[in-house]
N, C-alpha and C positions, 0 to 999 in steps of 0.2 A: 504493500500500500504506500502511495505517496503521500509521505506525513504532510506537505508542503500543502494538500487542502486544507487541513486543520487549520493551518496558520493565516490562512488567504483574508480572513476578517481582521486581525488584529493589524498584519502586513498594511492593510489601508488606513489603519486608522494611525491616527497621530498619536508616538510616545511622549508621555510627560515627562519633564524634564527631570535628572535626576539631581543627586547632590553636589556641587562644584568639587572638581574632580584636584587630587593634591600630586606634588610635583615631588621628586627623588631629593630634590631643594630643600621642601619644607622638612621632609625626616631630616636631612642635615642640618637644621637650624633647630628642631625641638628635641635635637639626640644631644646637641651640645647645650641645651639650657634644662634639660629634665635633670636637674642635681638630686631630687630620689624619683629614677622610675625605676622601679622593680614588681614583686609581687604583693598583693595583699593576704595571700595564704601561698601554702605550699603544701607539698604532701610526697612520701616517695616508700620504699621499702629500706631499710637501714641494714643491707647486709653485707655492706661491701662491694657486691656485685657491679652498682650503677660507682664511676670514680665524682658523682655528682653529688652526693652522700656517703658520709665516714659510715663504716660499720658498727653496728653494736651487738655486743656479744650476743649472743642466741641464749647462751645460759648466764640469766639476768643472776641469778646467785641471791633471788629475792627471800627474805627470811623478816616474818611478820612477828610482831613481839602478842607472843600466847595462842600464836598457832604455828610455828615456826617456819621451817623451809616448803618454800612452796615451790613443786616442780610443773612447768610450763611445759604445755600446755595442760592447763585443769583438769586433772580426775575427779569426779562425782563426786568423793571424798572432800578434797580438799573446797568444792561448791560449798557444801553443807558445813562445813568449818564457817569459811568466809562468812556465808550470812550468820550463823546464830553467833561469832564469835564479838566478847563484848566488848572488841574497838572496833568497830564495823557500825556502820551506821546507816540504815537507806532511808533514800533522798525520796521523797514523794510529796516536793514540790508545782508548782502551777507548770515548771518547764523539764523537770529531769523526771520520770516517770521508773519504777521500778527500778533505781540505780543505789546499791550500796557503795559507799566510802571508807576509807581510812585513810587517818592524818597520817601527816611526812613523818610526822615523830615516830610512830610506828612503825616506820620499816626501814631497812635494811638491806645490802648487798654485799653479799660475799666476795663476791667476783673485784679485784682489785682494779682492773680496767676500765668496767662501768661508767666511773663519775667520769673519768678520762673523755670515754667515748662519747657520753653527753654533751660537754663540754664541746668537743671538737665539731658536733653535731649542732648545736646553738652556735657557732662560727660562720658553717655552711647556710642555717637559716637567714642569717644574720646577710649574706651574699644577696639573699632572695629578699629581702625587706628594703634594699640600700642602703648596713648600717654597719660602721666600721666594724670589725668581729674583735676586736677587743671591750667595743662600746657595749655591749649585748651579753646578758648571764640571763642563765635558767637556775630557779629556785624550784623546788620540786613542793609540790603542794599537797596531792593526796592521791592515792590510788582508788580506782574505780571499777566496781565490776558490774557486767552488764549481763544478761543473762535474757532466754528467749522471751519478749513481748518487752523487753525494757525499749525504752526509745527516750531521746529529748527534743523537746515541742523548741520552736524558734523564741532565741531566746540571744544577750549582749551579754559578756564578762565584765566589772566593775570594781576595781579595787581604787581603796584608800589610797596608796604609794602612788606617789607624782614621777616613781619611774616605770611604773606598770606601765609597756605598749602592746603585748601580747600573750598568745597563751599558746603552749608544744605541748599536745598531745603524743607519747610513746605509748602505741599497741604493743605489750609483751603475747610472745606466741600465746595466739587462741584460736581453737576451731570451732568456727562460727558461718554462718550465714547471713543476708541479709547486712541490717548495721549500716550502709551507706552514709557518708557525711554529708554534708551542705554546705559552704559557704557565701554567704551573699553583702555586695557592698554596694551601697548607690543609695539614692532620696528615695527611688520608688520601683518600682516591680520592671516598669519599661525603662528606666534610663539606667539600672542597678546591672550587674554581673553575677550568677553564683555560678559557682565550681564545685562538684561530685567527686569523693572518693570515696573508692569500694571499701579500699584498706585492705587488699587481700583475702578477701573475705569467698569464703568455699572453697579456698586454693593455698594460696602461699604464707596464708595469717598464720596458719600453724606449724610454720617452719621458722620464721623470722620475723625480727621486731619490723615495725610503720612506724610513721611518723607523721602529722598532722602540725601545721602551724598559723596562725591568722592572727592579724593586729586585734587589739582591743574591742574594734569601733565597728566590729564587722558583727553581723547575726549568722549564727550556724545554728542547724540539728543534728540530730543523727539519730534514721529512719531505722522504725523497730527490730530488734534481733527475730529476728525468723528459728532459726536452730542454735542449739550451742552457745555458747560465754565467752565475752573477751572481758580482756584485763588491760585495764588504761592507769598510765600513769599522769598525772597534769603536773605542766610546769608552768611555772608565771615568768615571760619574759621581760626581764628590766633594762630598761636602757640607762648608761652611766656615761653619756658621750654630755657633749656640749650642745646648743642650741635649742630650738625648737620641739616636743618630743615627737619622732615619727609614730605617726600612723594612715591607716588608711584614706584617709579625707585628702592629708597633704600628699599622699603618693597621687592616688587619682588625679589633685590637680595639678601638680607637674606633670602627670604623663600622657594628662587627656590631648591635648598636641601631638605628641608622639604618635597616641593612639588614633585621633583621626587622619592624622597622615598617611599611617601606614592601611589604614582603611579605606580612605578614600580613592587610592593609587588606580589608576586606570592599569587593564588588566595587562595587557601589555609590557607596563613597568615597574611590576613586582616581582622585582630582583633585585637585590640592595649588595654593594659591598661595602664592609665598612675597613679603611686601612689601619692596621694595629702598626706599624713603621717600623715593626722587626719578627725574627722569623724565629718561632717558637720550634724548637726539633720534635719531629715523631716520636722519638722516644717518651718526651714529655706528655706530648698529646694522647700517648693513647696510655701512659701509663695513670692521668690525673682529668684524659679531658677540658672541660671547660675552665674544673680547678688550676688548674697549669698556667692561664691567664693569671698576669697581675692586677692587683686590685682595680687599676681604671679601665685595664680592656674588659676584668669580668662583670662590672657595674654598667658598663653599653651593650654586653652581650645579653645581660640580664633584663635590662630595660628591652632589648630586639625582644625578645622572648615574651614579656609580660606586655609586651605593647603590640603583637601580631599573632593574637591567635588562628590556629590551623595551617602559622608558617613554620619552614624549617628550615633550620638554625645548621649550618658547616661551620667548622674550622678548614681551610682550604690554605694548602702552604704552595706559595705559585712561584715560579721563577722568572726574572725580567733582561734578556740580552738584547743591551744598548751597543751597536756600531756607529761608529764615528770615521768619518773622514774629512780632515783638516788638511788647509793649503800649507804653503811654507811660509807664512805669516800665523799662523794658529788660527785663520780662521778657517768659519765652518763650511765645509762643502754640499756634505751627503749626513745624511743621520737616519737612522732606522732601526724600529725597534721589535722587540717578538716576545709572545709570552707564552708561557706553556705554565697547565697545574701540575705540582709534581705531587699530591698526596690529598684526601678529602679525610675529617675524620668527626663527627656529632657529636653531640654534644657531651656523651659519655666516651670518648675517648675510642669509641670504634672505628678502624678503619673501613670507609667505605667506597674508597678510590674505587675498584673495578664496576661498581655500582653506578657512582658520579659523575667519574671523568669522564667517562662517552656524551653523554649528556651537556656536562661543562665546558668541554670544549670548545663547540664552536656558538656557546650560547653567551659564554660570558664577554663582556666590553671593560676591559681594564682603565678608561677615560674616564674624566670627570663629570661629574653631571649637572655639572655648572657650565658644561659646552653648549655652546649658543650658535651652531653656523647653519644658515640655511641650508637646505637638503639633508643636514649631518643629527643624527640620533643622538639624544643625550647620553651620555655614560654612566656606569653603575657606578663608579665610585663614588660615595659620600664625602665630597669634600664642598668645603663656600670656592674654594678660585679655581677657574677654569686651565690656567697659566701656573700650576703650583709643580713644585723641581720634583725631579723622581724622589731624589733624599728622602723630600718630608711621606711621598706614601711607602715607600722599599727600604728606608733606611741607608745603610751603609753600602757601598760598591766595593765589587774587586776587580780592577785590572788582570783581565785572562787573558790576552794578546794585546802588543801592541808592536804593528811592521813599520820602518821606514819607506816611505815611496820615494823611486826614483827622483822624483823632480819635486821631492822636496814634500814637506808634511809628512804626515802620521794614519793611521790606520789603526784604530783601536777599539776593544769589545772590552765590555766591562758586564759584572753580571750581576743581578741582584737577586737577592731572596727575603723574600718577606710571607707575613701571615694575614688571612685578611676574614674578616668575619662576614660568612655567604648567607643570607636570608633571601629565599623565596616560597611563596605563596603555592601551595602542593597542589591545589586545584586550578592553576593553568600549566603545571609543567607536562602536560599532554599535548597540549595546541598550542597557549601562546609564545609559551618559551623555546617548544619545537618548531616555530617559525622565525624565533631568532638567528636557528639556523642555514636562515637564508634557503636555496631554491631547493637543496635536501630535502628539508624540514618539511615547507609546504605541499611537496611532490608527496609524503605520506598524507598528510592530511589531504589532498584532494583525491587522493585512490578513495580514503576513509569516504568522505562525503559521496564520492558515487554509490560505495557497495552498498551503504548503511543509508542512501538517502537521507540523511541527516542534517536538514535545513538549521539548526541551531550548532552544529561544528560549520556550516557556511557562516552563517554570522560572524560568527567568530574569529574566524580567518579575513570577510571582510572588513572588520573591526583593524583586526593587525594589517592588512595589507593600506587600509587609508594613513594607520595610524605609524607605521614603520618601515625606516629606507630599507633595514637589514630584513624586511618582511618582505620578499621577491618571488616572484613563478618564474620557471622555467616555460618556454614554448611549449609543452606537451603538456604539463600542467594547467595551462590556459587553454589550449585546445581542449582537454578533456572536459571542463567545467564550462565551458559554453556550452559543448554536444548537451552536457547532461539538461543546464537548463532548456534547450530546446527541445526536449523531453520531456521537462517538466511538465507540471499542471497545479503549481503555484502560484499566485495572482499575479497580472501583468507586471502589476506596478514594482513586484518585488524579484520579477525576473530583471526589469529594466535595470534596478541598483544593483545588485549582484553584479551582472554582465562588465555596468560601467570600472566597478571598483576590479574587477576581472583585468581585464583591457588596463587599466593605469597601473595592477599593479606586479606587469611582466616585468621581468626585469632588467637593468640598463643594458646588459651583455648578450641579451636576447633579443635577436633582430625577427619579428614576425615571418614565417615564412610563407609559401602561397596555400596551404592548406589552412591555415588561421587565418591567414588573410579572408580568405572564400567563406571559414565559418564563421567571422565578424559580420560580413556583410550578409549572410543566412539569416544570424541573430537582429539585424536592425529591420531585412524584409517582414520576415516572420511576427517580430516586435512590434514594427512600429517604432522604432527610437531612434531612429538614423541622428534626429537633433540633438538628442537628448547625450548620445555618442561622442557627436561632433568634437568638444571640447576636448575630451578626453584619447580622441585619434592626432587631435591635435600637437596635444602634449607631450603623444608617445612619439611622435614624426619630429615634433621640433629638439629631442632631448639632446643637448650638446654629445654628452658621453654615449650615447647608441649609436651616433653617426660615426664616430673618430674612427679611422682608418676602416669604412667599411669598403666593400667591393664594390664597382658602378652597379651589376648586378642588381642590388641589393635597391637600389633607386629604380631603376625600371618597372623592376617588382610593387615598390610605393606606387610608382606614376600608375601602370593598373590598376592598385587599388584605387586610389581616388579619382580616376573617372571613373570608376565604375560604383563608387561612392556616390560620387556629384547627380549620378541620376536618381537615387534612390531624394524619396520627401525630405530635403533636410538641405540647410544652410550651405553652398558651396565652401568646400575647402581651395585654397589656391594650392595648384598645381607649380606653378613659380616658385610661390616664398616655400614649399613644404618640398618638393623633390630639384628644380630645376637649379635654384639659388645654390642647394647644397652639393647638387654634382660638380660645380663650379672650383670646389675648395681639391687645395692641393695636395690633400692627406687621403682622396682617394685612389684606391688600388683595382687591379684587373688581375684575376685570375683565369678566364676562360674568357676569349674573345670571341670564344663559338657560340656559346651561352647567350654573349653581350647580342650577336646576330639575331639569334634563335626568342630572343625576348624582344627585339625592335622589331620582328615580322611579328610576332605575335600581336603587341601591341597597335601596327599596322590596321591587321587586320582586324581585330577587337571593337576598333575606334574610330579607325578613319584615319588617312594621314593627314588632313587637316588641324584634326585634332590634340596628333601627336608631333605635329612639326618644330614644336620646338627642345622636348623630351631628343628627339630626330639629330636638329642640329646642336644642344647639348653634349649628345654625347659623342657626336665626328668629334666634336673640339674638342670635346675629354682624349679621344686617344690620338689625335696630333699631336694635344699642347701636352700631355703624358708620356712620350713618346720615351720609353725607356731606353738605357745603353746597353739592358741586358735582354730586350727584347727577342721572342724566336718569329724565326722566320713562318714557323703556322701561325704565329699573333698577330702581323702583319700583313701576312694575305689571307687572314680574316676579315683585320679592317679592308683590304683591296674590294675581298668580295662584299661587305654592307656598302662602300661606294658604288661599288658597280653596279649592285640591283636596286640601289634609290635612284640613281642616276638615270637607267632602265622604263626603271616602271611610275617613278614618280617626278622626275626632274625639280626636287628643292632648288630654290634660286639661291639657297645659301653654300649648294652643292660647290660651287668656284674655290671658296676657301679651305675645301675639304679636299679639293687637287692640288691645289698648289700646295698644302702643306704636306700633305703624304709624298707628292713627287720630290719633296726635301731630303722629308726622314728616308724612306726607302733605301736609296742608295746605302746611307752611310751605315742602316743593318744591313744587308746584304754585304758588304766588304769586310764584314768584323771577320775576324779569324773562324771562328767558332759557326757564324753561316752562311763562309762561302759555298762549301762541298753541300750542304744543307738545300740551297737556295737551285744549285745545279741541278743538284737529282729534284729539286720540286720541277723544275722545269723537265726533265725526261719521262714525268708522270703523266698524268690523267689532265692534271689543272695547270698543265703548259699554257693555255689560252689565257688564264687568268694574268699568267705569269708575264707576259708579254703585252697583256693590255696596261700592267703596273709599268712595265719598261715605256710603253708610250705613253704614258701619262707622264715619266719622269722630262722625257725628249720636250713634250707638248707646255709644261706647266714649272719645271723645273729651273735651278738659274745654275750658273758654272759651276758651282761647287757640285751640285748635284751630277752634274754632268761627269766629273772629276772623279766623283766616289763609284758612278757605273763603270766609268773606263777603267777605274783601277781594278775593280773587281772581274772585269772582263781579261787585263792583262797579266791577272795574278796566276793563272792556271791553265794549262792545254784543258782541263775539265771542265774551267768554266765557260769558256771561249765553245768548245766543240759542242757542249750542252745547247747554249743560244742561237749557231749556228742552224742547231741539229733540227731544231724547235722552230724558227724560222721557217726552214725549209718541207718543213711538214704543213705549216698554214696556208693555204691557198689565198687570203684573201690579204692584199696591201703587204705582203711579204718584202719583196723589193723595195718600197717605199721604205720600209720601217727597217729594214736594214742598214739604207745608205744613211738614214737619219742615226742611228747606232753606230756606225761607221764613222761619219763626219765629224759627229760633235762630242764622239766619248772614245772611240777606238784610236783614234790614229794618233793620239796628242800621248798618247801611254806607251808604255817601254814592261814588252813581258820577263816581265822579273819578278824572282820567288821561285820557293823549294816546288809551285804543282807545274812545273816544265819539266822533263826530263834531260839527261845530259846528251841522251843524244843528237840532241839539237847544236851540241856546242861544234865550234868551229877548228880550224888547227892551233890554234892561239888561246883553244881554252875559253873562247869567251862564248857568251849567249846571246845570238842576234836578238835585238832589240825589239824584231818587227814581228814575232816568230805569229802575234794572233792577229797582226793585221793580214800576214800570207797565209790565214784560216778564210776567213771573210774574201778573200781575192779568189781564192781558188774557190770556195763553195758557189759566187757569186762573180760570176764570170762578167768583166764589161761594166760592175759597176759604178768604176769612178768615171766614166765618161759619163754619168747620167747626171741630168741638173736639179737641183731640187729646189724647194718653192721660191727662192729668192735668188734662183740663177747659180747657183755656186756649185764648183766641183768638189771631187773629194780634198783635190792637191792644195786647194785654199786657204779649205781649214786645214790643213797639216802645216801651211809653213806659218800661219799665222800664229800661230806657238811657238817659242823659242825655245820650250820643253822637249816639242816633238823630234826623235830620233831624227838622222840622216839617213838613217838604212828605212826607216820609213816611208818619208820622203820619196829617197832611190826607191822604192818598190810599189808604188803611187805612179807616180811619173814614169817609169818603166811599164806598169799595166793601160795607160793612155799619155801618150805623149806630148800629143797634142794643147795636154793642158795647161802646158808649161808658157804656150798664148793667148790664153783667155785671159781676159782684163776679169779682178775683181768687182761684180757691180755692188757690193755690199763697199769695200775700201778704196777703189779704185783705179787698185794698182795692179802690176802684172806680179806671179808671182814669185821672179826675182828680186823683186822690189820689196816685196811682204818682207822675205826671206833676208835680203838686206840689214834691214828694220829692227830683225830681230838678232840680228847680228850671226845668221847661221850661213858662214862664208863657204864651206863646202858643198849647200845647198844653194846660193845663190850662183855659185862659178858652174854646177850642173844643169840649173836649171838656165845658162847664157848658152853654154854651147846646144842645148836643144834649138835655139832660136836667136843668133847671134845677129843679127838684124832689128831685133827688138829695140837694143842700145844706140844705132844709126838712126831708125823711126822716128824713136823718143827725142835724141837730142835734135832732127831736122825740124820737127817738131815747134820743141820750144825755139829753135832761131827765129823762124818764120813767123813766128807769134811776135815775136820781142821787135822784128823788125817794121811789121805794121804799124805797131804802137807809137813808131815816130814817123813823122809824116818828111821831117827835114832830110832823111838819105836818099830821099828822090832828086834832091836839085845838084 
């Protein structure tokens, strides 16, 4: 059954507000002013057992004057003594009902340890009341016995002595049932406290002494013996200290502060450390427990205790390594710190590390809780300054490393150890403090909520996820618990809040992916709350820390959601300020530019390129202006092929700057060492076409350098050269053309040099002709330096118009058509012994005179016959 109808009425209605809710602050301010919070009763077994109570002997060695030794627990015999004997007295007053007495004078202990044990026992009281333990004696008043039907009606103790503040009941072994005590303290029944003890009663009473203790001012009874007899000893506790006398009234009202603080603590932040500023040894801890503490740690632990009921109380010994890295001035560089618990042990001195630590570990927050930074959690520690030295909460340090760095400064670890007093509230450490645990944590509870439908562990979790940064889902986590609402049949209104606080409270490291995404936008169809959403997609799209260093990917993915958001009933979100602004930034990364493709057609077609054109031209310029030095040659003609099918099918007019930058980078990845060989075999493949429409783009949109970085990559290798060649000559269409453009402006101005030549190329002299891939290109391509290309110019043009370019180049140029060595440049307008002049390459200008040694007569008859028109005077 889904519990979530039951609640579908109250879910709409409006909750009343509850009490103003108290801060980690205010325990820190009423822990350091409650000068007595402790207990106003106490109660425990006295056998040693607890190190939170001295032992008292088991064989009290009690001997009554005229009935003598009495052995405990009571035989029938020694009953029938006690009452008829004539120091025995019963009480059958308005409040003690069936209870005989005998005065102190009357009895006696044999046992020499006894008054000892008492003693040491009004010490320990004395812990629990806030009263120095030297301040505090027990006077022993009468012995009591109780028997079945005895009981005492509610009733105040009252003595004469102005140092009377309490009264210690000692249960000697009795077997008894029933008996229960009562203590109660307060003006009235609702604003009052009382506190129940069994006293061991059908069990342990008649193995060993109890112990009972309460101020003055307080009303107790103790409900009727049901079977069997106990035996009470009263003592009157006196205070012999200075000041004020304690009791009840004034504990109360120092500790009522305390106490509603720790009450009122929003559930989330009941967790308290308190720091003791030095580290108690396990030895101590578990040989004396709480005892172990000195008097001012155990009078705050004692106030935790008496001011949090149904918390529990650790001693927790945690360790602190400080690293330090300082310049060579001392100052600071780097600092960082780490803690780990190394021991948990209660209040009785039991270790319960294997128990704790799992739990403690990634729950506790070592900071202060006077931290104030937005976005940032406050911390458990109880202190007033947020800015306070480790010293004052760790104590002392030890220098366990310290390295010189080369260049000066230090490098140093220092460790601390200290004890800290752990209080949390037993009834959130299932949910709330297991969502301290951050995406762990939550991932249990949102299994829990599915299996168990359990809308009140949702709350709960919604509660912590508004209310804590460390309270985070992972992506599965959040997908789960949306499916489930959608599932639901819980009132709208309270699937809508759920959902939103869902959504806000994924977490920073968890980027939505497209199966969350599609359930978010299920949940607002289905809903109805696209608007109601809005804000909250907002916030997860704008967060600083979810964006840093993510993949472009990861924005495409946004840009789908939110058109596909923007249709549903609800507020347009901008596509600009939430995906397009942020692809913009420099700390984005590309992992898979197949992906990057495979999500721009998606979105294409999803939407419309209209719609997506600027997501479109975003992300060209992401990977131009991105353009890695360690880029692979499949990353780059990936990006070839999204230019080429925008270009294709949709002609963007932004498409211009998306060529001319690519025909930049191109070259200069393809020439890196790493993928030349790479780039070749892409060319001997399948996507040769692709590969050669990037090479025309470089020819087409490119500027010299580009040009520079093909020819070197072409002259670097017989593999790379015969690959291009090879690939050419396989295209039927514009081959020719795109060759001599390959030829002209990148091949002929390079010199093939580099280890992918073989030696057999070398000449007698050991050397490696210079032109070895331009006499690739000549031979594969017969005839083609006589051909002109669009601006009129031969191959031999551009060859000598470089001063770079080889001689044997040249020679092998001019040698394939000779003729060219007389065509005027119409680009420079020079012939091109004159280029070659220019450039100062005098054994290609003296080769390229004797092909046409006539040139040099032309030229200078030429200029005479010019210069001679220009004067009119040589005619007369």
């Amino acid at each position: 059954m889904d519990l979530g109808i039951l609640d579908a009425r109250l879910s709409e209605a409006e909750e009343d507000e509850g009490p103003e809710n108290s801060t980690r602050n205010d325990i820190t301010a009423a822990l350091a002013s409650a000068t007595l919070a402790g207990s106003f009763c106490s109660s425990h077994k006295a056998d040693g057992t607890s190190n939170l109570t001295p032992a008292l002997p088991s064989q009290a060695g009690l001997c009554i004057t005229s009935i003598g030794d009495v052995p405990l627990p009571l035989l029938p015999q020694q009953e029938k003594r006690i009452k008829s004997s004539k120091v025995s007295q019963l009480l059958n007053d308005e409040c003690w009902q069936n209870t005989w007495s005998i005065d102190a004078s009357k009895l006696t202990s044999k046992n020499p340890s006894w008054e000892v044990s008492v003693g040491n026992l009004a010490k320990s009281v004395a812990y629990k009341f806030v009263i120095r333990p030297n301040d505090l004696r027990a006077d022993m008043n009468m012995l009591l016995y109780m028997e079945a039907g005895s009981r005492v009606d509610w009733c105040i103790d009252d003595e004469d002595s102005d140092e009377f503040v309490g009264v210690m009941y000692i249960q000697l072994p009795s077997a008894f049932t029933g008996g229960e005590a009562n203590i109660f303290f307060g003006q009235n029944e609702d604003e009052g406290v009382t506190e129940t003890f069994d006293l061991g009663a059908g069990g342990e009473a008649q193995f060993a002494c109890h112990y009972l203790a309460h101020f003055a001012d307080c009303e107790y009874c103790f409900e009727p013996i049901l079977t069997g007899s106990r035996v009470l000893i009263r003592y009157s506790l006196m205070y012999q200290g200075r000041g004020p006398t304690p009791s009840a009234r004034l504990l109360q009202e120092s500790i009522s502060p305390l106490r509603w603080a720790f009450g009122n603590l929003k559930p989330m932040d009941r967790m308290v450390l308190y720091p003791l500023c030095r580290k108690y040894s396990s030895c101590q801890l578990i040989r004396r427990g709480l005892s172990a503490l000195s008097r001012d740690h155990r009078s705050k632990a004692e106030a935790i205790l008496s001011s949090s009921p149904g918390w529990t109380l650790l001693i927790v010994n945690c360790k602190l390594v400080h690293k330090e890295e300082t310049g060579f001035y001392g100052e600071m560089i780097k600092s960082s710190k780490s803690n780990s618990v190394l021991g948990v042990y209660d209040v009785e001195g039991r270790n319960v590390s294997a128990a704790e630590k799992p739990f403690l570990r990634d729950a506790l927050d070592f900071t202060s809780a006077a931290r104030n930074h937005s976005g940032v959690d406050p911390g458990m520690i109880l202190t007033t300054n947020e800015g306070v030295a480790l010293g004052d909460l760790w104590g002392s340090s030890s220098l366990t490393s310290s390295e010189e760095r080369y260049y000066g400064g230090h490098n140093k670890t220092y460790s601390y150890n200290a004890t800290f007093l752990l209080a949390y509230d037993s009834n959130y450490r299932d949910v709330e403090f297991e969502c301290l645990k951050g995406e762990a944590g939550t991932s249990k509870i949102a299994a829990s909520i599915v299996s168990f439908r359990d809308y009140g562990l949702f709350e709960r979790l919604a509660t912590m996820l508004e209310s804590k940064h460390k309270c985070v889902l992972n992506t599965n986590s959040c997908q789960v618990l949306l499916e489930f609402l959608l599932r639901s049949r819980v009132a709208r209104a309270k699937r809508i809040s759920f959902s939103t606080k869902v959504v806000a409270g994924l977490s920073l490291t968890n980027e939505p992916n497209a199966n969350l995404y599609s359930t978010i936008l299920t949940v607002c169809g289905k809903l109805g709350c696209a608007a109601q959403m809005a804000s909250c997609i907002s916030l997860l799209l704008q967060n600083s820390k979810r964006k840093k260093d993510r993949d472009l990917s990861v924005f495409l993915l946004r840009a789908d959601f939110l058109l596909k958001f923007n249709r549903l009933d609800s507020p347009s979100l901008s596509l600009q300020t939430l995906v397009i602004d942020d692809m913009k930034s420099s700390k984005r990364t590309v992992d898979s530019t197949c992906t990057i493709n495979e999500l721009i057609c998606a979105l294409i077609s999803n939407h419309g390129a209209h719609a997506v054109a600027a997501v479109v031209r975003e992300t060209l310029s992401f990977l131009s202006r991105h353009h890695s030095s360690n880029i692979s040659v499949a990353a780059i003609m990936d990006h070839a092929s999204l230019i080429s099918k925008m270009n294709e099918e949709h002609s963007f007019a932004f498409l211009a700057d998306s060529f001319t930058q690519f025909a930049n980078d191109f070259p200069s990845t393809i020439r890196r060492l790493s993928c030349r060989s790479t780039f070749a075999t892409y060319l001997a493949g399948e996507n040769k076409r692709l590969g050669l429409k990037a090479i025309s783009w470089v020819l087409e949109h490119g500027n010299d350098r580009a040009f520079d970085d093909l020819g070197m990559w072409i002259a670097t290798s017989e593999n790379s050269t015969r690959a291009l060649v090879t690939a050419l000559t396989s295209e039927s269409e514009a081959t020719t053309t795109l060759a001599l453009s390959i030829l002209n402006k990148c091949a002929v101005q390079q010199k093939s040099d580099g280890y992918g030549w073989s030696n057999t190329y070398r000449d007698a002299n050991g050397r490696r002709p210079p032109s070895l891939h331009t006499r690739i290109f000549l031979a594969e391509f017969p005839g083609i330096t006589s051909k002109r290309d669009s601006v009129g110019r031969v191959t031999l043009h551009y060859a000598v118009d470089k001063k770079e370019t080889p001689f044997d180049t040249i020679h092998r140029v001019l040698e394939s058509f000779p003729r060219a060595a007389s065509i005027l440049d119409p680009v420079t307008k020079l012939y091109p012994f004159m280029q070659a002049g220019m450039n100062s390459q005098v054994d290609a200008t003296f080769s390229l005179l004797l092909k046409n040694p006539s040139l040099v007569a032309g030229v200078h008859c030429n200029h005479t016959t010019n210069k001679r028109k220009r004067s009119p005077s040589m005619d007369l």
